[in-house]
N, C-alpha and C positions, 0 to 999 in steps of 0.2 A: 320454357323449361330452362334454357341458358341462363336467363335472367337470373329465376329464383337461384341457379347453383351459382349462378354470379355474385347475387346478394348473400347469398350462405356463405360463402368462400369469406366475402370482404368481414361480417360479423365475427367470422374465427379468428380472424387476424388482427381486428379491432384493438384486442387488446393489445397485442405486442406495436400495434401501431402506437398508441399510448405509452405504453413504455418507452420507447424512441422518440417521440414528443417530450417527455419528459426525459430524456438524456439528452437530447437536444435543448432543454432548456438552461440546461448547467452552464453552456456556452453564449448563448443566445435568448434570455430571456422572454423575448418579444416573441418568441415562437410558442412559449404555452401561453405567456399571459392572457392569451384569447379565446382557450381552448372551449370555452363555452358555442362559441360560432362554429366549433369541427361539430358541434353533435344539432347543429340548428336553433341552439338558441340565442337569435339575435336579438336586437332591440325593437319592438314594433314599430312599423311604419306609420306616419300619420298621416300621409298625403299620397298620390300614384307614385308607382317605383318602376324605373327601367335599370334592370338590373343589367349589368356588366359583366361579366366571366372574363378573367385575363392572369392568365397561369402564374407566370413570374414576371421578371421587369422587365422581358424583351416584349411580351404583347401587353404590357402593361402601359409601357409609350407609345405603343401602335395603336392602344387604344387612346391614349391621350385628344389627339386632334377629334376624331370622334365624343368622347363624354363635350368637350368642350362646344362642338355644334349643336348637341343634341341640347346643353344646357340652353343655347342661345333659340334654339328653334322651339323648345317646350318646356319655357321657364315656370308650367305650370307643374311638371314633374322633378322627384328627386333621383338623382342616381345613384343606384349602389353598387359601387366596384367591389368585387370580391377577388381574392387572388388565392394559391398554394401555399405561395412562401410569404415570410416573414419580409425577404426583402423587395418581393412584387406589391408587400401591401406599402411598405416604406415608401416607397419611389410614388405609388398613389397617394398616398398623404404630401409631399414633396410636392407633386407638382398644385394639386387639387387645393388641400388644407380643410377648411371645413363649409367647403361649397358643395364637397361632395362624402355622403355617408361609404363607410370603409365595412369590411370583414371578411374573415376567413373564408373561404367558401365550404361547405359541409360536408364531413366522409360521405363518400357516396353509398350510403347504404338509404332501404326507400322511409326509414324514420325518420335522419338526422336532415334530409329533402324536405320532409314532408313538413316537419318544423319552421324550417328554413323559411320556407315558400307561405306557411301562414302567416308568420309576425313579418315577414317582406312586402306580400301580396304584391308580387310584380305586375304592370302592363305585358313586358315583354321582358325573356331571357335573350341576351344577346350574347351571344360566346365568339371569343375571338379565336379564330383561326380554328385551330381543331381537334377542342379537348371534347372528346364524344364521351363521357362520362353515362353509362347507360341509365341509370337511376335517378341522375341531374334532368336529363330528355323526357325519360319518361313520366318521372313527377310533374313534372313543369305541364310535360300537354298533357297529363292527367285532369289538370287541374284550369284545365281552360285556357292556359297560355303559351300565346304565340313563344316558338324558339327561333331565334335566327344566328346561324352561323355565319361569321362577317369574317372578312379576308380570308377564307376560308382558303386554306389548301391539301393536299393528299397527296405524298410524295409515289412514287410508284414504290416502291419499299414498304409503305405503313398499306396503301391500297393491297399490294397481294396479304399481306398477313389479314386486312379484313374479309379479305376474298375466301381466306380458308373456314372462316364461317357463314358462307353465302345469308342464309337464311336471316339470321341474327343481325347480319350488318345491316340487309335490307330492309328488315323491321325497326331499326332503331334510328336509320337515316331517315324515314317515312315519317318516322315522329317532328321531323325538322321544318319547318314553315317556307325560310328562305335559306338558300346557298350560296352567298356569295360568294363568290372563287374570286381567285385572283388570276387564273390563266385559262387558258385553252386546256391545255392540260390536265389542270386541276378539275374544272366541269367535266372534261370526256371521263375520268376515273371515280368522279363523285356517283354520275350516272348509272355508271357500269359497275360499281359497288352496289348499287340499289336504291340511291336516291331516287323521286320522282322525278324525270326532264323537267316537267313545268314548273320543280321548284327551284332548278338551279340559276342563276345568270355567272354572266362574267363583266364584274366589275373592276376590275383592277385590283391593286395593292393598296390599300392606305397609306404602306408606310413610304411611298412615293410621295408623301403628301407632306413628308417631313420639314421644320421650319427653323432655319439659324436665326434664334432672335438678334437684337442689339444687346440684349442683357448677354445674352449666350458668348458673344464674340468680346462683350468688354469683357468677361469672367475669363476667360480664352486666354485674351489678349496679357492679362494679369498675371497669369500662373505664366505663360511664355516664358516673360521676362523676368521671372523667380526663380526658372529654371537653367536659366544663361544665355538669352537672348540669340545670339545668332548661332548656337552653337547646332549640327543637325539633333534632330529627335525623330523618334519613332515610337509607336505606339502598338503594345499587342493586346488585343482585346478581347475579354470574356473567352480566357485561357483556362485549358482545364489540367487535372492531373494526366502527366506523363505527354505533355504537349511542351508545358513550364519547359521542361529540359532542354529540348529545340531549339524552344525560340532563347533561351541561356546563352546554348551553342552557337546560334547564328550570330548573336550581339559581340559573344567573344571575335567571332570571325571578322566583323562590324569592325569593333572597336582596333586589332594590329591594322586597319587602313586607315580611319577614322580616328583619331585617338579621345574628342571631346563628344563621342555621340550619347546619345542618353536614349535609352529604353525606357518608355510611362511603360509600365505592367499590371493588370489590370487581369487579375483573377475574376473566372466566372462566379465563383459562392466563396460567400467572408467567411467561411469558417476553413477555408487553404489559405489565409493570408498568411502566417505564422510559419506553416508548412512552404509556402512557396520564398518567403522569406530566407527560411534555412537555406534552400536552395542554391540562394543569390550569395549567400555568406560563404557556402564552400566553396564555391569559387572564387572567394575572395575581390567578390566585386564591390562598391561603393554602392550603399544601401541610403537610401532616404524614402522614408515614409507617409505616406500626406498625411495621415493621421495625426502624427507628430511632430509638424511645422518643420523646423531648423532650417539651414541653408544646403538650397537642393542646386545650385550653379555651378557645383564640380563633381558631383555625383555621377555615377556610371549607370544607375538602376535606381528609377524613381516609384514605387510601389505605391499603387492608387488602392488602400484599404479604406475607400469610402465608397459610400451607396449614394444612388441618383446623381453622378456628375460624369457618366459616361459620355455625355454628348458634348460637353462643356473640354472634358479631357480633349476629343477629339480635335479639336478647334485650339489647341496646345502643340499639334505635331504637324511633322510636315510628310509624313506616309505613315499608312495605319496597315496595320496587319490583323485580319479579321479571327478569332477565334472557333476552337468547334473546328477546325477545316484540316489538321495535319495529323488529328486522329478522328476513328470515326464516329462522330458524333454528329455530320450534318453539316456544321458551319452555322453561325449565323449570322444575323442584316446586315447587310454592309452598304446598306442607301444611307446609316449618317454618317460615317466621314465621306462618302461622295457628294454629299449634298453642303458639306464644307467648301468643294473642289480640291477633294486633295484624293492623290491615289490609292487604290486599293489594294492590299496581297494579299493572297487567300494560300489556303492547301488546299490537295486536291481533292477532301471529302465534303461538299455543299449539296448532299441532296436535297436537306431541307429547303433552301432557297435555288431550289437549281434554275426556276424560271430569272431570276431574277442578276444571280451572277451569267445566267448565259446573255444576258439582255448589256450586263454591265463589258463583258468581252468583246459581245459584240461592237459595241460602241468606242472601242479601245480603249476603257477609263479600267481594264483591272489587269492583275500579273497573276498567272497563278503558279503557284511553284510545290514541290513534290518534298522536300525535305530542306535540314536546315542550311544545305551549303545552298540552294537553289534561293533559300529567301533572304541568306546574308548577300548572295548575288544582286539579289532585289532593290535590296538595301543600296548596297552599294553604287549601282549605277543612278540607282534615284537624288541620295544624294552626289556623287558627281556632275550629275548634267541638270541642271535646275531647267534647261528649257524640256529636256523629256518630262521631267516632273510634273513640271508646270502643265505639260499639254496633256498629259493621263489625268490631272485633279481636274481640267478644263472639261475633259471627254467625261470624266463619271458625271459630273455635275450636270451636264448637257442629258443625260440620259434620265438620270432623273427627274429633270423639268420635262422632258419630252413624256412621260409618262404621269403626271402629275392628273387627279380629278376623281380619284375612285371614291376619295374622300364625299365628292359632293354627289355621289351617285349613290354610295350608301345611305346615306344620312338622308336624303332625300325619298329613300326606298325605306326604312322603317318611317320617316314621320308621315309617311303614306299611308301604312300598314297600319301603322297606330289609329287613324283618322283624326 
């Protein structure tokens, strides 16, 4: 009964979603031009399909190292990654190109699914982490196939809100094949939501599994020295509205000790680049753009309005300050620049990854701090004492090798599953 007013609800609004797809395209082109894949009609498959679910571009490189195994262990299948946004499908093009089939993923109503799933005819739905879309699940094992939820986690914050629908939630998790959790944690709340025991494990994080290429650190190493080589840097990443302004504040605070530091800036959605832009101008700070080249060596404020070179950026600074964390929005991963070796800051809201920053604390590779004079504090002593620095980028990096292998536990657990 949930379901159907579920699906009824989404149908009403159908249109005004459309509407906003097409207001969003005025900006962003690439957000309708595909609008054919929101209602399921993609292009028919011709060969087995493991289909991929991965929201935006954060579980969209966390699924990276996975599509990349799975291409290698069942090069007899195609994979289709599907994403939300415009720029989770980017960043899958970016890395993939045309090894791997792309698309939208389909409003979740049970037609534009049901489409979907016919011209796809997946093996197996593999969703990363934990977009439980109920109409995505229940078409999928309608229809014969396996669902698995991979890196799978459940904050205790999103767990009570499913809990207020006991019934429902327990019906829709039961539709789920595997659970891969990435904690203790996350299994004991998946279970107690209503998943089956025997279908959860604990397999780790994949995104532990993260990899600094050579290509990564020469690209790195390039923009460095484009920026003003030894001057310090600092990186605030996948920043959202009414955070901007903080970490602004802390730079200023940065900059009367520091006087050559540079802030990489690196908005969470390109449609505030413009807006967080303004930002940097009223305070009359030194604006350079990546988008638009010029010489960024004496700049105050370097503004990354590009898509898929987050990790690349990171490997540019010599402390990163993770985003999502100083308002409440969760926080999110902060295993790539630790897996750079370089330090971490956070704010204090990380519930999304809380297993994962408490794992990084523990190890002493992170700083967490509470507002912006705490994280210009941050700043500050990191660049001061380059041996403290040095041993907190030493200690994240440590932490994340010590946790490293979910990667091969997954991937070993669906090419199982598949036969």
């Amino acid at each position: 009964m949930l379901r159907f007013i579920y699906s009824t609800l989404f149908r009403l609004i159908l249109p005004f979603v459309l509407i906003r797809l097409w207001w969003q395209g005025r900006t962003s082109p690439e957000a309708v031009a595909h609008w054919r894949d929101r209602i399921g009609l993609i292009p028919r498959s011709e060969k087995p399909v493991i289909w991929v679910h991965a929201v935006s571009v954060g579980e969209t490189i966390a699924a990276a190292p996975l599509v990349r195994a799975l291409l290698e262990r069942r090069p007899d299948a195609s994979i289709l990654m599907s994403a939300m946004t415009a720029t989770g499908r980017a960043r899958a093009n970016a890395l993939f190109g045309d090894r791997v089939r792309y698309a939208y993923s389909p409003y979740d109503t049970p037609g534009s699914v049901r489409r979907f799933l016919r011209r796809a005819r997946p093996q197996a739905l593999v969703i990363m982490e934990t977009e439980l879309w109920p109409n995505m699940i229940y078409q999928t094992a309608a229809a014969g196939t396996p669902v698995y939820l991979i890196n799978a986690r459940l904050s205790e914050r999103s767990a009570r809100s499913y809990q207020r629908l006991p019934g429902a939630s327990r019906q829709l998790l039961r539709q789920i094949d595997w659970i891969a959790a990435q904690a203790d944690g996350d299994a004991q709340r998946f279970v107690e939501t209503g998943a089956r025991a025997d279908s959860v494990s604990i397999t780790g994080s994949v995104k532990f599994d993260v990899e600094v290429t050579d290509a990564l650190r020469q690209a790195a190493a390039t923009l460095r020295s484009q920026l003003g080589g030894e001057r310090p840097v600092w990186i605030a990443a996948s920043t959202h509205e009414g955070e901007d302004e903080q970490i602004l504040d802390a730079h200023q605070q940065v900059l009367a000790g520091t006087h050559d530091a540079l802030l990489v800036l690196v908005p969470r959605h390109p449609e505030r680049f413009d807006d967080v832009a303004a930002l940097v101008r009223q305070r009359n700070l030194g604006l350079v753009r990546r988008s638009e080249g010029g010489d960024a060596s004496d700049c105050q404020v370097y503004l990354a309005n590009t898509m898929g070179e987050l990790m690349m950026l990171y490997g540019a600074a010599d402390v990163a300050f993770v985003g999502g964390s100083l308002i409440e929005r969760g926080g999110h991963n902060p295993l790539e620049p630790a897996a750079w070796g370089m330090p971490v800051v956070t704010g204090p809201h990380v519930f999304n990854f809380d297993d994962i920053y408490e794992r990084l604390e523990s190890g002493a590779g992170l700083v967490r701090v509470q507002d912006s004079r705490e994280l210009a504090d941050a700043l500050g002593r990191g660049f001061a004492d380059s041996d403290y620095r040095q041993q907190l980028g030493t200690n994240a990096l440590a932490v994340v090798d010590a946790n490293r292998g979910a990667l091969k536990r997954v991937v070993d657990g669906i090419v199982e599953k598949l036969g």
